[in-house]
Jmol script that loads the backbone (N, CA, C; Angstrom):
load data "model"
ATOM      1  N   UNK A   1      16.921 -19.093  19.150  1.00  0.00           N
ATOM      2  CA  UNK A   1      16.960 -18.258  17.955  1.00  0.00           C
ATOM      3  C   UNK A   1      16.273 -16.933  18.229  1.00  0.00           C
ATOM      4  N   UNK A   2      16.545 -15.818  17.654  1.00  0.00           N
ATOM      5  CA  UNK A   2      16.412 -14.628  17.748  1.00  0.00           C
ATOM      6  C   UNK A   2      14.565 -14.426  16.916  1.00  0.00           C
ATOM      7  N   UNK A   3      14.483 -13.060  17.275  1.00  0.00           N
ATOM      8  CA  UNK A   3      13.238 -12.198  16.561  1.00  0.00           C
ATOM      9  C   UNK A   3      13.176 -13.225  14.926  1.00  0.00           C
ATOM     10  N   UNK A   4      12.182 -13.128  14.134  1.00  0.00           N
ATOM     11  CA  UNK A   4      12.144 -13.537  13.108  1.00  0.00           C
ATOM     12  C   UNK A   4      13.079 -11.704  12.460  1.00  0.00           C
ATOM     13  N   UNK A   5      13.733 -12.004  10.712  1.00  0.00           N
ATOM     14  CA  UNK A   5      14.121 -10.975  10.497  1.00  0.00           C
ATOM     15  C   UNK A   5      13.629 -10.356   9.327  1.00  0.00           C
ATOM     16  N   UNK A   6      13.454  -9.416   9.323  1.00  0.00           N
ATOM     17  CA  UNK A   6      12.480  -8.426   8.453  1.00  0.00           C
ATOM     18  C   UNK A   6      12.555  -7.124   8.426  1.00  0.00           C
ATOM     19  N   UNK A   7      12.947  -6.991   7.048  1.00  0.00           N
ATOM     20  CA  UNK A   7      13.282  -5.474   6.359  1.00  0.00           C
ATOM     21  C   UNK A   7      13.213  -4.628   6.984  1.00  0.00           C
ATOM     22  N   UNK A   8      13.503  -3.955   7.184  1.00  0.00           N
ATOM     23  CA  UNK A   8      13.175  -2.241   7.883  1.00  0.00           C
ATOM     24  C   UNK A   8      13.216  -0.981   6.913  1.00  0.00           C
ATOM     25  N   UNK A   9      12.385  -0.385   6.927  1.00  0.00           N
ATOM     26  CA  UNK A   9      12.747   0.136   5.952  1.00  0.00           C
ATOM     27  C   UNK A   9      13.160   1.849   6.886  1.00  0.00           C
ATOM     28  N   UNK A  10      14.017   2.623   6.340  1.00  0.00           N
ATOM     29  CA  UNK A  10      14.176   3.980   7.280  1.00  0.00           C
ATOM     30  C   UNK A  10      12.835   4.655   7.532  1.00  0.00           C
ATOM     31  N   UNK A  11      12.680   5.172   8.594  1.00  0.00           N
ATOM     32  CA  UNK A  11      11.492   6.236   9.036  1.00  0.00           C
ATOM     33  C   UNK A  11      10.390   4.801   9.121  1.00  0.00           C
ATOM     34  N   UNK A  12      10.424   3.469   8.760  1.00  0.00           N
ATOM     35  CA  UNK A  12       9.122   2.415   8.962  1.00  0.00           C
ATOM     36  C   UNK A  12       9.462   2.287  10.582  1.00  0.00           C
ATOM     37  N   UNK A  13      10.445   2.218  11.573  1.00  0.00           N
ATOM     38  CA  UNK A  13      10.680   1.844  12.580  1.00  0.00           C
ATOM     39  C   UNK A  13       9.364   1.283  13.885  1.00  0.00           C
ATOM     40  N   UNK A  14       8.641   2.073  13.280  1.00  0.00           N
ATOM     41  CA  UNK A  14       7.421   1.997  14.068  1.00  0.00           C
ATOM     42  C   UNK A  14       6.223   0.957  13.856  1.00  0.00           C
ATOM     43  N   UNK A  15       6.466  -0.084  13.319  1.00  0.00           N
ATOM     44  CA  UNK A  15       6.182  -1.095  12.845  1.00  0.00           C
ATOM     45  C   UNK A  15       6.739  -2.075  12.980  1.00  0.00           C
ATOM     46  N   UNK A  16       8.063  -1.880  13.115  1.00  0.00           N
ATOM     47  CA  UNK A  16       8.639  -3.159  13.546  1.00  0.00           C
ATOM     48  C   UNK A  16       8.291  -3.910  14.927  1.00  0.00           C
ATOM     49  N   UNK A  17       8.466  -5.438  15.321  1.00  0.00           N
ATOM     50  CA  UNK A  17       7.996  -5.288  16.762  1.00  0.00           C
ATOM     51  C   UNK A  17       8.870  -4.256  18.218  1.00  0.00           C
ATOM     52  N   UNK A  18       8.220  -3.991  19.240  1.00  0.00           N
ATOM     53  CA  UNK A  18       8.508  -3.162  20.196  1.00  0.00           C
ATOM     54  C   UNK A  18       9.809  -3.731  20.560  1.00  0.00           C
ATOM     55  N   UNK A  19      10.265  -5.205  20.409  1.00  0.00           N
ATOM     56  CA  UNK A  19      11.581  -5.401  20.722  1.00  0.00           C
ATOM     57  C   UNK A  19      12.718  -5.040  20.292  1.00  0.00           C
ATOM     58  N   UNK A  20      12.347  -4.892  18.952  1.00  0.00           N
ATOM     59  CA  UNK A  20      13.314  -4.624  18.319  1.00  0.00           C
ATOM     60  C   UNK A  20      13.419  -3.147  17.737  1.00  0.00           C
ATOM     61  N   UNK A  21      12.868  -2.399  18.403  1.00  0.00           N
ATOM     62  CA  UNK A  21      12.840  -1.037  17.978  1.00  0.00           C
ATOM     63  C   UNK A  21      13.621  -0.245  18.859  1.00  0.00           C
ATOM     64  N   UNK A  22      14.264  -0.296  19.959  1.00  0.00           N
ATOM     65  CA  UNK A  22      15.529   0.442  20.714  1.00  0.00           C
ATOM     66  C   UNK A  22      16.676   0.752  19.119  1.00  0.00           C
ATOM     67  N   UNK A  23      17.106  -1.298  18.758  1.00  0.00           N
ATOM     68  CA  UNK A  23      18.173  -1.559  18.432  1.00  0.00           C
ATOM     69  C   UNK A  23      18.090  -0.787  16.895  1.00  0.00           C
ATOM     70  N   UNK A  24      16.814  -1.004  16.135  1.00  0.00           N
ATOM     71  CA  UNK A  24      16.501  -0.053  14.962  1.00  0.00           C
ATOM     72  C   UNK A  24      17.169   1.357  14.716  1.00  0.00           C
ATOM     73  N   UNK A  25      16.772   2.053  16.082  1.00  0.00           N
ATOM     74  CA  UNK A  25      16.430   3.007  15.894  1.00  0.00           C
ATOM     75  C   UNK A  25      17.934   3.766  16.248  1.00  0.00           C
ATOM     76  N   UNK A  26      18.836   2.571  16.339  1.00  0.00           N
ATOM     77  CA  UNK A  26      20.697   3.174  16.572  1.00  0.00           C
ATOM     78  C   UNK A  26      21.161   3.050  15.120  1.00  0.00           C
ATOM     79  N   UNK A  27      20.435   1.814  14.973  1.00  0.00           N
ATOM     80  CA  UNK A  27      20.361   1.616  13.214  1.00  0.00           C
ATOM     81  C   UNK A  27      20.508   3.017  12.622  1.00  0.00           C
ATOM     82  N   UNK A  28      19.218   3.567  12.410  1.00  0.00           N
ATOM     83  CA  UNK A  28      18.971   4.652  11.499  1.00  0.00           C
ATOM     84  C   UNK A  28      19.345   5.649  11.941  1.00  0.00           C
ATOM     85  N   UNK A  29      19.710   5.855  13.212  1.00  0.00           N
ATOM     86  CA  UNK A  29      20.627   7.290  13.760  1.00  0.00           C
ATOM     87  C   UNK A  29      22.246   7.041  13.416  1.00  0.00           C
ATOM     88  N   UNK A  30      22.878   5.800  13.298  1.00  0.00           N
ATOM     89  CA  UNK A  30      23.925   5.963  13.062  1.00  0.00           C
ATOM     90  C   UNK A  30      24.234   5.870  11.346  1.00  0.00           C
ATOM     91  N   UNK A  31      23.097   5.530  10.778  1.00  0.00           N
ATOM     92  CA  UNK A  31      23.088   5.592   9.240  1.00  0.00           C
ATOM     93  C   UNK A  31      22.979   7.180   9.103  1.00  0.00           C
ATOM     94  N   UNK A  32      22.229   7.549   9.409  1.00  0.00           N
ATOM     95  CA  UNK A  32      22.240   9.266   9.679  1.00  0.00           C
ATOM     96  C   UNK A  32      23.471   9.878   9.852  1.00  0.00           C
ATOM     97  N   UNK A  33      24.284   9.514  10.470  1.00  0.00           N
ATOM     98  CA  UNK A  33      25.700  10.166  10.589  1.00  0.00           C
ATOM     99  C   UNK A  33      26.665   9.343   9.601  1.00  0.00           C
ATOM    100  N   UNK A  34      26.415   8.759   8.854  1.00  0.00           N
ATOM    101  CA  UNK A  34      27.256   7.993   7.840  1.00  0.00           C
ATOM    102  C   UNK A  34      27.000   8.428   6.794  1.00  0.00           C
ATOM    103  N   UNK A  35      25.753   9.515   6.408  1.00  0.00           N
ATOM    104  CA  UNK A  35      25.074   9.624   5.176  1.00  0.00           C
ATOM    105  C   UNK A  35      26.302  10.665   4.383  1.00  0.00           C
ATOM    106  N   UNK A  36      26.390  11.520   5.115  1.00  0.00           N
ATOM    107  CA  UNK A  36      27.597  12.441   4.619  1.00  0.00           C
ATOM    108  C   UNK A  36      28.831  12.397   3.888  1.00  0.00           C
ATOM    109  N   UNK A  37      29.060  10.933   4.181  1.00  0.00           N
ATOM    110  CA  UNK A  37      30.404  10.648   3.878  1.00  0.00           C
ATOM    111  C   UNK A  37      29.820   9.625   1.985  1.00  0.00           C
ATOM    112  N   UNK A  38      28.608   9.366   2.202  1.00  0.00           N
ATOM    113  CA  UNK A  38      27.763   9.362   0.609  1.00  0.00           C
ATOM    114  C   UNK A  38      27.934  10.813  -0.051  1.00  0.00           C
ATOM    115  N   UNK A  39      27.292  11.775   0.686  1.00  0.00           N
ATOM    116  CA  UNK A  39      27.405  12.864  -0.110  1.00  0.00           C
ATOM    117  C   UNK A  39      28.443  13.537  -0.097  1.00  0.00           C
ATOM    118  N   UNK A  40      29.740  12.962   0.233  1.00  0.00           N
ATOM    119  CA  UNK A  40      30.871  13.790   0.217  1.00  0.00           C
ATOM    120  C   UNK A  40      31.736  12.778  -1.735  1.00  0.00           C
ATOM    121  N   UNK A  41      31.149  11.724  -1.052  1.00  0.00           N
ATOM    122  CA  UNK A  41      31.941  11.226  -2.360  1.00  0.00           C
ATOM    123  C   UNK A  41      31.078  11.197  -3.453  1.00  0.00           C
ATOM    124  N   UNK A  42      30.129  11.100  -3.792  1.00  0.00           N
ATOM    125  CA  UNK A  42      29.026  11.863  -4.725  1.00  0.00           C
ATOM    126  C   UNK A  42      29.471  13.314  -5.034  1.00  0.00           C
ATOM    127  N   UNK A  43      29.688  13.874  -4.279  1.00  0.00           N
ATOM    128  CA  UNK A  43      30.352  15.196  -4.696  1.00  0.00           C
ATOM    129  C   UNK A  43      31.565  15.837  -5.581  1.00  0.00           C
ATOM    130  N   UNK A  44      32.199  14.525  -4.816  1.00  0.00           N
ATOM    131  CA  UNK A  44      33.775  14.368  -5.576  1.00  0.00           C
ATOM    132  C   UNK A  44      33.659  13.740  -6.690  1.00  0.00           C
ATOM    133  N   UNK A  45      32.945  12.344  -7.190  1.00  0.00           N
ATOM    134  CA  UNK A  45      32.469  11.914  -8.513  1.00  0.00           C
ATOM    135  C   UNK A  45      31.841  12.764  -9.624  1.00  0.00           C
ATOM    136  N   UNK A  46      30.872  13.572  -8.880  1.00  0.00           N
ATOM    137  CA  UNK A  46      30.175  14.639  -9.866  1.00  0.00           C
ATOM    138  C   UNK A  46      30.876  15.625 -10.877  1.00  0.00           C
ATOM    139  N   UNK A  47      31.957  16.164  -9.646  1.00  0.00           N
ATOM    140  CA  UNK A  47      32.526  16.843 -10.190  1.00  0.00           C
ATOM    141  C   UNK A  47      33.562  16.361 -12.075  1.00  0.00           C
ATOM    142  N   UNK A  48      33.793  14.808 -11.693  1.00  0.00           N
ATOM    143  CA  UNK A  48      34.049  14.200 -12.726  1.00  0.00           C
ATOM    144  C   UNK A  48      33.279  14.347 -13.836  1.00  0.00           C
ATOM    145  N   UNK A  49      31.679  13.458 -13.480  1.00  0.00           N
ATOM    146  CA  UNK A  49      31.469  13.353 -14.637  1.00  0.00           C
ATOM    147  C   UNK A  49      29.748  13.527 -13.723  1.00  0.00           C
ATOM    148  N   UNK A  50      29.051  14.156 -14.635  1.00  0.00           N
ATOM    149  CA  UNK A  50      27.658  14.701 -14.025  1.00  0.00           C
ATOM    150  C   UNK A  50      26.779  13.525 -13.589  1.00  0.00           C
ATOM    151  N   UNK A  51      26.454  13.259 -12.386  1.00  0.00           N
ATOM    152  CA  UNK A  51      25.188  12.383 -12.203  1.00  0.00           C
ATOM    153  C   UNK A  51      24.359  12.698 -11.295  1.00  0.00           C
ATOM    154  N   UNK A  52      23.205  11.984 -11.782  1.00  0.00           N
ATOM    155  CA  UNK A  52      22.004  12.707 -10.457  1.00  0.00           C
ATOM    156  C   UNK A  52      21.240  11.350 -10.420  1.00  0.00           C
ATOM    157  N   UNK A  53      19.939  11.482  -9.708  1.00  0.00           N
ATOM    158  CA  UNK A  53      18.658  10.628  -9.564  1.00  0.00           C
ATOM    159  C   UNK A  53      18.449   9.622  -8.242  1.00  0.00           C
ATOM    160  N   UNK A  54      17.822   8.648  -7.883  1.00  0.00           N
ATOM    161  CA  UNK A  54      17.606   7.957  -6.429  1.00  0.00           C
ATOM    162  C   UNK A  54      18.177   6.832  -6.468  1.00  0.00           C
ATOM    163  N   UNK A  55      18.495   6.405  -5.061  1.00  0.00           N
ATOM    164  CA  UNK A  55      19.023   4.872  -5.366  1.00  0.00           C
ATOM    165  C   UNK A  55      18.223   4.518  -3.478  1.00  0.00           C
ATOM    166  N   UNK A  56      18.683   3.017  -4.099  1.00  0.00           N
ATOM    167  CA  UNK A  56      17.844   2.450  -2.465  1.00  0.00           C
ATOM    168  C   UNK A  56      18.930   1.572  -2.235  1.00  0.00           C
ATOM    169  N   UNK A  57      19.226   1.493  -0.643  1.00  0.00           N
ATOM    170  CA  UNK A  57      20.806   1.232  -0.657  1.00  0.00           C
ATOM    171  C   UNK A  57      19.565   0.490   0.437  1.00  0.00           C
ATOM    172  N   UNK A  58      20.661  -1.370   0.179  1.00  0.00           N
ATOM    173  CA  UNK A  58      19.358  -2.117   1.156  1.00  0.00           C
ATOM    174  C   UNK A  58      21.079  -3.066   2.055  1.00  0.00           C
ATOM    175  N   UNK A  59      21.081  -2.579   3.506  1.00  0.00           N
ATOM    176  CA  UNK A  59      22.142  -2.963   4.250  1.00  0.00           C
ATOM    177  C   UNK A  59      21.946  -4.591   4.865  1.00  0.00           C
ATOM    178  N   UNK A  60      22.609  -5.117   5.083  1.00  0.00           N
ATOM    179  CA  UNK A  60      22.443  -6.327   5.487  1.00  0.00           C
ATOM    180  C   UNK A  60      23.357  -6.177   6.515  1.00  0.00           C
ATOM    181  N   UNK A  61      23.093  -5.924   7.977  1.00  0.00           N
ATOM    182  CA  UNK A  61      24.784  -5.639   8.717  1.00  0.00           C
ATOM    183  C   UNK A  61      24.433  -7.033  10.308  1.00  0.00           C
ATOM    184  N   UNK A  62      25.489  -7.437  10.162  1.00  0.00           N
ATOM    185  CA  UNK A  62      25.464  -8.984  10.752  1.00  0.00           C
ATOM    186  C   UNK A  62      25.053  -8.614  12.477  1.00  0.00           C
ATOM    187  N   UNK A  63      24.899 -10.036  12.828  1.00  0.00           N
ATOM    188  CA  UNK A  63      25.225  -9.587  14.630  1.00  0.00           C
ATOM    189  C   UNK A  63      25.805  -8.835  14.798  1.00  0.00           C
ATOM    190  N   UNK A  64      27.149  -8.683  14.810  1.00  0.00           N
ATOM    191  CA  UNK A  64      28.668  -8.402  15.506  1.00  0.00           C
ATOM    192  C   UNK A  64      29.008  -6.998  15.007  1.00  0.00           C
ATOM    193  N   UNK A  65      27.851  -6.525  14.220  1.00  0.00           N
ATOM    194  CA  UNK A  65      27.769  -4.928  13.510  1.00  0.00           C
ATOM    195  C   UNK A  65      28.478  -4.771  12.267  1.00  0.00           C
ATOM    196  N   UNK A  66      28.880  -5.467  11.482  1.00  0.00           N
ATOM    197  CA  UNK A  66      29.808  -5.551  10.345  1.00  0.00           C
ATOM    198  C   UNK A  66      28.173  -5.344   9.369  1.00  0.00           C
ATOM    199  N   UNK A  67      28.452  -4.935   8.051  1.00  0.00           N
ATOM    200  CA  UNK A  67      28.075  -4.497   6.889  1.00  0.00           C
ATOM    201  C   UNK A  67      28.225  -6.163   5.940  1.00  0.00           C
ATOM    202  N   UNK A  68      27.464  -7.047   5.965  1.00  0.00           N
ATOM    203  CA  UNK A  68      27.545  -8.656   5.143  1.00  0.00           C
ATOM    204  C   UNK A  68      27.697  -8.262   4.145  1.00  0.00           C
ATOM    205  N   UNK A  69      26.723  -7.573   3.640  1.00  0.00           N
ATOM    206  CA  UNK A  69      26.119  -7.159   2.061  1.00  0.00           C
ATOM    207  C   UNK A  69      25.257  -6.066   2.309  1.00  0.00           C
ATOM    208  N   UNK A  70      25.690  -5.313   0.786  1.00  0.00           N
ATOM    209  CA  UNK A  70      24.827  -4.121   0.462  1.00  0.00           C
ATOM    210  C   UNK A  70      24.431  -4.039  -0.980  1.00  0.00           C
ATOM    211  N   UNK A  71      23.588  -3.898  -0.989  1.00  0.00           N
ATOM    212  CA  UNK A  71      22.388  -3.908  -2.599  1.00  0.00           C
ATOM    213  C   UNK A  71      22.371  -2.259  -2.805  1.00  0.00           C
ATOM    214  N   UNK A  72      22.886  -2.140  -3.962  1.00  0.00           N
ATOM    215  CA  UNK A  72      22.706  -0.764  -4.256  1.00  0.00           C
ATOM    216  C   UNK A  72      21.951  -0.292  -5.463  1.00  0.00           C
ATOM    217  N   UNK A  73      20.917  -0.114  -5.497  1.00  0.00           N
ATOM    218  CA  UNK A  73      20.161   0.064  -6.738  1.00  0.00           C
ATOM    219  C   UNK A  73      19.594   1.383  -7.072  1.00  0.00           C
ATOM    220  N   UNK A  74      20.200   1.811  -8.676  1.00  0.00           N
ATOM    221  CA  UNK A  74      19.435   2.775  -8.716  1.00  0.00           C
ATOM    222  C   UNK A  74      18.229   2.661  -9.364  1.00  0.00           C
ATOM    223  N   UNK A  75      17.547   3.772  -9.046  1.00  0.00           N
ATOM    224  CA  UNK A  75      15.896   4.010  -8.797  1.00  0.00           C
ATOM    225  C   UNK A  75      15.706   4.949 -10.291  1.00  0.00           C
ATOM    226  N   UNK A  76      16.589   5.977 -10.272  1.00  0.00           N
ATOM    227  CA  UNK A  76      16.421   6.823 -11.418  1.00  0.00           C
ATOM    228  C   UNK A  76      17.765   7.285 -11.554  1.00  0.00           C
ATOM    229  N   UNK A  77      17.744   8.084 -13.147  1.00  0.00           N
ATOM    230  CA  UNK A  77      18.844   8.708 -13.231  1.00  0.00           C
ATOM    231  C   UNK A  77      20.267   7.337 -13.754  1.00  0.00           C
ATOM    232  N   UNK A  78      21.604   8.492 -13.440  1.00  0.00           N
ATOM    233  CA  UNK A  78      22.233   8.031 -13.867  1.00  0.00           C
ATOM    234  C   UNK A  78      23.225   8.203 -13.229  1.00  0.00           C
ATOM    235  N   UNK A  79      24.600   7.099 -13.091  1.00  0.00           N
ATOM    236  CA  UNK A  79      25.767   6.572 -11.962  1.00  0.00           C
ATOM    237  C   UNK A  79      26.250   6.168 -12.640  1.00  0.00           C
ATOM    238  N   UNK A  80      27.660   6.879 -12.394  1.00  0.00           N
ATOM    239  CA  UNK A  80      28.915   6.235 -12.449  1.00  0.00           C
ATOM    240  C   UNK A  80      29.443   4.915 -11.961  1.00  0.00           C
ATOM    241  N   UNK A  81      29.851   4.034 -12.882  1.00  0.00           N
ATOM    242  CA  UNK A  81      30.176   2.589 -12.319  1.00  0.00           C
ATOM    243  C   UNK A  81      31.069   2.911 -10.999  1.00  0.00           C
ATOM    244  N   UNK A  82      32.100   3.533 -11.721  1.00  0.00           N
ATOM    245  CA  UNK A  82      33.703   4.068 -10.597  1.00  0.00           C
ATOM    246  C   UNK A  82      32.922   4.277  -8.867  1.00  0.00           C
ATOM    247  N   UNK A  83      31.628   5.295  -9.527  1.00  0.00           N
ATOM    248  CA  UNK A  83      31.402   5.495  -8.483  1.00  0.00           C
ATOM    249  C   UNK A  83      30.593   4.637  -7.376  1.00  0.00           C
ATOM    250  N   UNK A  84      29.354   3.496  -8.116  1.00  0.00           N
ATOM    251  CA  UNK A  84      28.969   2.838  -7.655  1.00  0.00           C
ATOM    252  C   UNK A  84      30.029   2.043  -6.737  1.00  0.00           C
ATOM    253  N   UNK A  85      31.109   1.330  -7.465  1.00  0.00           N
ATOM    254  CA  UNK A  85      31.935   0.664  -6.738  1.00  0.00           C
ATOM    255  C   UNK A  85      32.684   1.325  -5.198  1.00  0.00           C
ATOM    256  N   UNK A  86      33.195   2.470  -5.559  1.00  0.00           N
ATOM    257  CA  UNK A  86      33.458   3.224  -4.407  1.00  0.00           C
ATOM    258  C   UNK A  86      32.218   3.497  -2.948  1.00  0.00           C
ATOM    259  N   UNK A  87      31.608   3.359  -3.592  1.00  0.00           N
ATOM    260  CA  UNK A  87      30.170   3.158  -2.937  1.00  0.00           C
ATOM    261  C   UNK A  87      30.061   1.906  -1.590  1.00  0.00           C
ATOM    262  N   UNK A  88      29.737   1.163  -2.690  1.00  0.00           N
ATOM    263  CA  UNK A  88      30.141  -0.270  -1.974  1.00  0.00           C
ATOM    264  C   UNK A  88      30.890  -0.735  -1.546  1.00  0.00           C
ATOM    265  N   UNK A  89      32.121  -0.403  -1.019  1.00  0.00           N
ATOM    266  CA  UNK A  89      33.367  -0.190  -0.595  1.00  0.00           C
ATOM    267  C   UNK A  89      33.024   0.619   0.517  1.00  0.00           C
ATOM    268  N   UNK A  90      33.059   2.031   0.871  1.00  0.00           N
ATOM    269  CA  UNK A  90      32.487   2.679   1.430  1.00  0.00           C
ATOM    270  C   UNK A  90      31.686   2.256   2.366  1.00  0.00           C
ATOM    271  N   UNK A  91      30.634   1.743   2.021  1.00  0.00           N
ATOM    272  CA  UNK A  91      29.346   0.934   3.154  1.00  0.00           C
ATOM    273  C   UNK A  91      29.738   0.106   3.710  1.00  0.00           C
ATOM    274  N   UNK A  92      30.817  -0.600   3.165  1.00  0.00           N
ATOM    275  CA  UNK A  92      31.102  -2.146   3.657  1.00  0.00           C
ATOM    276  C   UNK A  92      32.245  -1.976   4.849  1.00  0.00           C
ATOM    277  N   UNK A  93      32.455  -0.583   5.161  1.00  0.00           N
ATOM    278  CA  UNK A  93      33.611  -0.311   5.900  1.00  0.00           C
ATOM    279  C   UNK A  93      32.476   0.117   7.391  1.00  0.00           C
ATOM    280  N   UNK A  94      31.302   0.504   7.577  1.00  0.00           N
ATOM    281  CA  UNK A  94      30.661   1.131   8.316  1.00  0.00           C
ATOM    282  C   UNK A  94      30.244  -0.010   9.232  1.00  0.00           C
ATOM    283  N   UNK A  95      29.936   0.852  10.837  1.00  0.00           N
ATOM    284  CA  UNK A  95      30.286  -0.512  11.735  1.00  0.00           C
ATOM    285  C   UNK A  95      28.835  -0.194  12.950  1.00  0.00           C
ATOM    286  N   UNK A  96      28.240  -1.250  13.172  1.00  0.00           N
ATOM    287  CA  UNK A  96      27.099  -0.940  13.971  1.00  0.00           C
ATOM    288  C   UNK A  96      27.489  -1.351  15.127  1.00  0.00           C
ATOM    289  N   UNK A  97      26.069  -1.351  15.945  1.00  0.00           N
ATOM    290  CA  UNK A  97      26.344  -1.934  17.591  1.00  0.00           C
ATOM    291  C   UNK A  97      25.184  -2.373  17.817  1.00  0.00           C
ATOM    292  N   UNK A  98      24.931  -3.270  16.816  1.00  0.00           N
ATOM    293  CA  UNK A  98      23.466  -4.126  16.659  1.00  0.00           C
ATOM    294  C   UNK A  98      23.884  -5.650  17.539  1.00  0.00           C
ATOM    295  N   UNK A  99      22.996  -6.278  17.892  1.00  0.00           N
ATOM    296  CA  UNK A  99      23.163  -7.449  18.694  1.00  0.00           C
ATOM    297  C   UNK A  99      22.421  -8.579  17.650  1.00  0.00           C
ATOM    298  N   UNK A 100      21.967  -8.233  16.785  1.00  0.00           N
ATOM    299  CA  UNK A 100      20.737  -9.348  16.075  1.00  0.00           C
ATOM    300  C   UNK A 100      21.181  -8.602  14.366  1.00  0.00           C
ATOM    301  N   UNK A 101      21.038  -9.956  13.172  1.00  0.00           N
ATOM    302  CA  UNK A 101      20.656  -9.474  12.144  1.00  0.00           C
ATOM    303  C   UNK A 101      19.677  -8.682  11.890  1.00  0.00           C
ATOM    304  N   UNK A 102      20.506  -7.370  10.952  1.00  0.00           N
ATOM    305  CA  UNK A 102      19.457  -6.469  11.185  1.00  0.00           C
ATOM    306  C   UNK A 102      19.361  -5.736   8.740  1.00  0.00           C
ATOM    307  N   UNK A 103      18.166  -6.429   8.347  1.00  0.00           N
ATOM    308  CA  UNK A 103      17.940  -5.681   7.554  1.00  0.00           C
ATOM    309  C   UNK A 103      17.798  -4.392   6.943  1.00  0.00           C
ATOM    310  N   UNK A 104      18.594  -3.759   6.754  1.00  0.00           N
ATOM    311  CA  UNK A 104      17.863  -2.107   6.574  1.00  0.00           C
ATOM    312  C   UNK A 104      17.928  -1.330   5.256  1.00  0.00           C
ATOM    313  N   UNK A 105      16.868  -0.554   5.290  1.00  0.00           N
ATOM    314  CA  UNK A 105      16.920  -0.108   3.815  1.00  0.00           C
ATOM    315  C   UNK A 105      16.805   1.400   3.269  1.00  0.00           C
ATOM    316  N   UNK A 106      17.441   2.040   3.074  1.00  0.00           N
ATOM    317  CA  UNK A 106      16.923   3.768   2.424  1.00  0.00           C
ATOM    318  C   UNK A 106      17.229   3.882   1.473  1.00  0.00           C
ATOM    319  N   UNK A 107      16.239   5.265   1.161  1.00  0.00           N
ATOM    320  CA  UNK A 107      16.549   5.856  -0.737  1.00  0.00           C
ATOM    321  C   UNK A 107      17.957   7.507  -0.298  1.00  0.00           C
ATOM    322  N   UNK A 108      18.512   7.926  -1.059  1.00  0.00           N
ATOM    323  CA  UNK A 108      18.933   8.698  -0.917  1.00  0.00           C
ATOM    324  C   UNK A 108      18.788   9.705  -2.836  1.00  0.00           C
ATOM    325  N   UNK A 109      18.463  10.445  -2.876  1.00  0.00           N
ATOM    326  CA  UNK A 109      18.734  11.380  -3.869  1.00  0.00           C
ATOM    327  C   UNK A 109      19.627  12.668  -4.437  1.00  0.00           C
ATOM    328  N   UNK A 110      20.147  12.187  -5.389  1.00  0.00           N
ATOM    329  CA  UNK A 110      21.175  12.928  -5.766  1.00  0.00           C
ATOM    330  C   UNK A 110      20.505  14.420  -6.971  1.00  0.00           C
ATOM    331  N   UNK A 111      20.957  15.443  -6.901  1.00  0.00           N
ATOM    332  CA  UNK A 111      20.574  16.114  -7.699  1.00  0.00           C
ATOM    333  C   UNK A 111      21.955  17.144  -8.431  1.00  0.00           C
ATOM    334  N   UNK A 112      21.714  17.294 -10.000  1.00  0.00           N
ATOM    335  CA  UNK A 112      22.762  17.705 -10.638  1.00  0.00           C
ATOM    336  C   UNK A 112      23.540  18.968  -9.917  1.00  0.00           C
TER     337      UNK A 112
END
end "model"
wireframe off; spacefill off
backbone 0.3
color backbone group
């Protein structure tokens, strides 16, 4: 059996144990290049109907790099269902190159 598994939270990387901090840290660089395609469709929703405030998007993405589950919660403010769903849809399409279950978690903020 693998590392025990435990949250990560973005920018915590440095806390996690030394083993598992290579594989983290493709984690949060390739969440980094995925973030855009959040603020591209946030953009396109807005334009609908106005929303702003934080959410903490908590990834669950398996061995084999697939997206299991994603928890999307907002923090403040206010979201579009349409858009939440598109959301989660969205994440669940994004693909890692993790070898181990890997918890991960960030806030992202939207502003009007």
């Amino acid at each position: 059996s693998g590392p025990d598994v435990k949250k990560v939270a973005e920018g915590g990387i440095t806390s996690a144990p030394a083993d598992t901090r290579p594989e983290l840290q493709r984690v949060e660089q390739r969440v980094a290049r995925y973030k855009p395609q959040i603020k591209d469709l946030y953009n396109r929703y807005s334009q609908i109907k106005s929303m702003y405030g934080t959410m903490r998007f908590l990834l669950y993405i398996d061995s084999d790099g697939s997206v299991a589950g994603v928890q999307i919660t907002p923090l403040s403010g206010e979201f579009y269902p349409e858009f939440m769903t598109q959301l989660d849809q969205l994440i669940k399409g994004w693909r890692f190159d993790n070898k181990n279950l890997v918890p991960y978690e960030f806030l992202m903020t939207f502003t009007k």
